[in-house]
N, C-alpha and C positions, 0 to 999 in steps of 0.2 A: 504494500500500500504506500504510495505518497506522500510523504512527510507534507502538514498543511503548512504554507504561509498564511503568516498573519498578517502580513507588511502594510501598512494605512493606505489605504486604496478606496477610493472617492466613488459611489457610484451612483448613481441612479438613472430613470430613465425617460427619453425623451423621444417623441413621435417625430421623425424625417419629414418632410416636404416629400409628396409623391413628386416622382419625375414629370416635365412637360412633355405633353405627345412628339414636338420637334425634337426632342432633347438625345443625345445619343446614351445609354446610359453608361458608359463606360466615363462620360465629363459627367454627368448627376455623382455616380460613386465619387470621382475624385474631387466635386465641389462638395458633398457633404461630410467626407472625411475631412476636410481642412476647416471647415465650418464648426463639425464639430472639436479639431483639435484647440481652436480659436477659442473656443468658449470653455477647452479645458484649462488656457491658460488664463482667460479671463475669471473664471474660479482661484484659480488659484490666487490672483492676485488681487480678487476684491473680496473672494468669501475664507479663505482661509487665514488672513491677518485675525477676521471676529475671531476664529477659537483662542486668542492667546489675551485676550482683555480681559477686562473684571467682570465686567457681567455675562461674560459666556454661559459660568453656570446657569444664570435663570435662561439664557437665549437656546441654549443647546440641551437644558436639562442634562447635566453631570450629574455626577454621582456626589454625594456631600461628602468632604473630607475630612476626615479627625481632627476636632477643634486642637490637639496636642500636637500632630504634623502640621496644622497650617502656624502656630503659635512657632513648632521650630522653623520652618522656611520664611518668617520674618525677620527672628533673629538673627540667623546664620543666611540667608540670600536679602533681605529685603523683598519676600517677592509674597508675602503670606496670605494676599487678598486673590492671585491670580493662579486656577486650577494649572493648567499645563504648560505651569514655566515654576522650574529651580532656578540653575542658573540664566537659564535666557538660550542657552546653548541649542537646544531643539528648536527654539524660536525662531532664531537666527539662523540655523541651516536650515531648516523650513521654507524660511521666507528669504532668504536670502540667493541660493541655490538657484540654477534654472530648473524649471520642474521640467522631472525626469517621466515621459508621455511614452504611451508603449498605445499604437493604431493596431483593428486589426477589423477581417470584416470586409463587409460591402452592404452599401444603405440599399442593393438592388440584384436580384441575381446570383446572390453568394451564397454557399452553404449555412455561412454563419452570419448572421446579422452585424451589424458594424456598433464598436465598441470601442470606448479610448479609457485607458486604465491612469492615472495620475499617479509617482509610486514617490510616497514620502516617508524620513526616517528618522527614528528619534536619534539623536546624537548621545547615546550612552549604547553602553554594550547589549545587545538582544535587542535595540530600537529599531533593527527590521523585523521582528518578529520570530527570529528562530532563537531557540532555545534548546540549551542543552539538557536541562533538569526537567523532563516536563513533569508536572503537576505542583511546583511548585508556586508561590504564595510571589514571586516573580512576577513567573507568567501571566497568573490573573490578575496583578495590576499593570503589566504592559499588554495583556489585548483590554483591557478597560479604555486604558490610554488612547490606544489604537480605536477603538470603536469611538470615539469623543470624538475624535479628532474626523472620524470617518462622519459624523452627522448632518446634514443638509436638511436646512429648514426647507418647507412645502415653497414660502415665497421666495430662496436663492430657486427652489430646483425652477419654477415659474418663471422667475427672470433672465435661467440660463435657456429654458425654451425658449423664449422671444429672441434672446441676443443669435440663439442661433439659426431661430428660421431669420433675422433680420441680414445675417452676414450670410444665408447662404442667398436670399436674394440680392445681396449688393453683388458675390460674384456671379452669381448667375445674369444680371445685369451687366455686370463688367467684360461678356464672352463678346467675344464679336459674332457676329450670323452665322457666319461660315462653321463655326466650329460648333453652332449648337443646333443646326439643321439635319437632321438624318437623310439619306438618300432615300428617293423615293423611283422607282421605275413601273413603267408602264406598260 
């Protein structure tokens, strides 16, 4: 059996733009794969900053954290009102990083539907999710972490459908004729 990752990976799901009758689909697949890679990065850099502020807990519903751990991560980080930052170091490779997008798929014709995975990591040891001890008291607080972190409010996933049927008709607007006419014979 296949060792699982856990590795913080962003998902949810969004409905394609059917293809236009003109359209070849071989340019629909490659404009909605870049469409949707666009709005993976646009997640990442408008909706993945909220997990790392103070009110995340009530925006994302965390988990409430021992009033005794938050009291020490004040003392020793400064950081005691904010769930998924100690030193800042996950923060900061998080959002600092170009995010690391893995396409796969076809939005038309494919065996498998089209998917874009976003792969983020915490910056301590096991913060992509493998683990050597499994069942360890670790692990279920790094796939906890991981799951927080994986959260999408109903109104991001809302905004990131618009953003993408919005970008994939700019480039489908931006095609010249030639290229988005199918052959037609008679």
């Amino acid at each position: 059996m296949a060792k699982q990752r856990w590795t913080p990976q962003i998902e949810f799901v969004l409905t394609i733009p059917t293809r236009a009758e003109d359209m070849v689909q071989r340019v629909h697949n490659k404009i909605a794969k870049a469409a949707l890679k666009h709005i993976i990065v646009l997640h990442h850099l408008r909706n993945i900053p909220r997990h790392f502020k103070r009110d995340a807990r009530s925006r994302y519903g965390y988990a409430p954290r021992n009033p005794k751990y938050i009291r020490y991560k004040q003392r020793r980080y400064g950081q005691g009102g904010m769930d998924l930052v100690k030193t800042g170091a996950s923060r900061t490779s998080m959002l600092a990083t170009p995010p690391k997008i893995r396409m796969s798929g076809a939005a038309e014709g494919g065996k498998k539907g089209l998917s874009g995975t976003l792969w983020l990591r915490f910056a301590f040891k096991g913060g992509s999710g493998r683990f050597r001890a499994q069942g360890t008291k670790q692990e279920a607080v790094i796939k906890r972490l991981i799951d927080e972190v994986r959260r999408v409010l109903p109104s991001e996933g809302h905004e990131l459908a618009v953003d993408m049927l919005r970008e994939y008709m700019r480039q489908v607007a931006a095609l010249p004729k030639k290229q988005r006419r199918r052959k037609v014979t008679i």
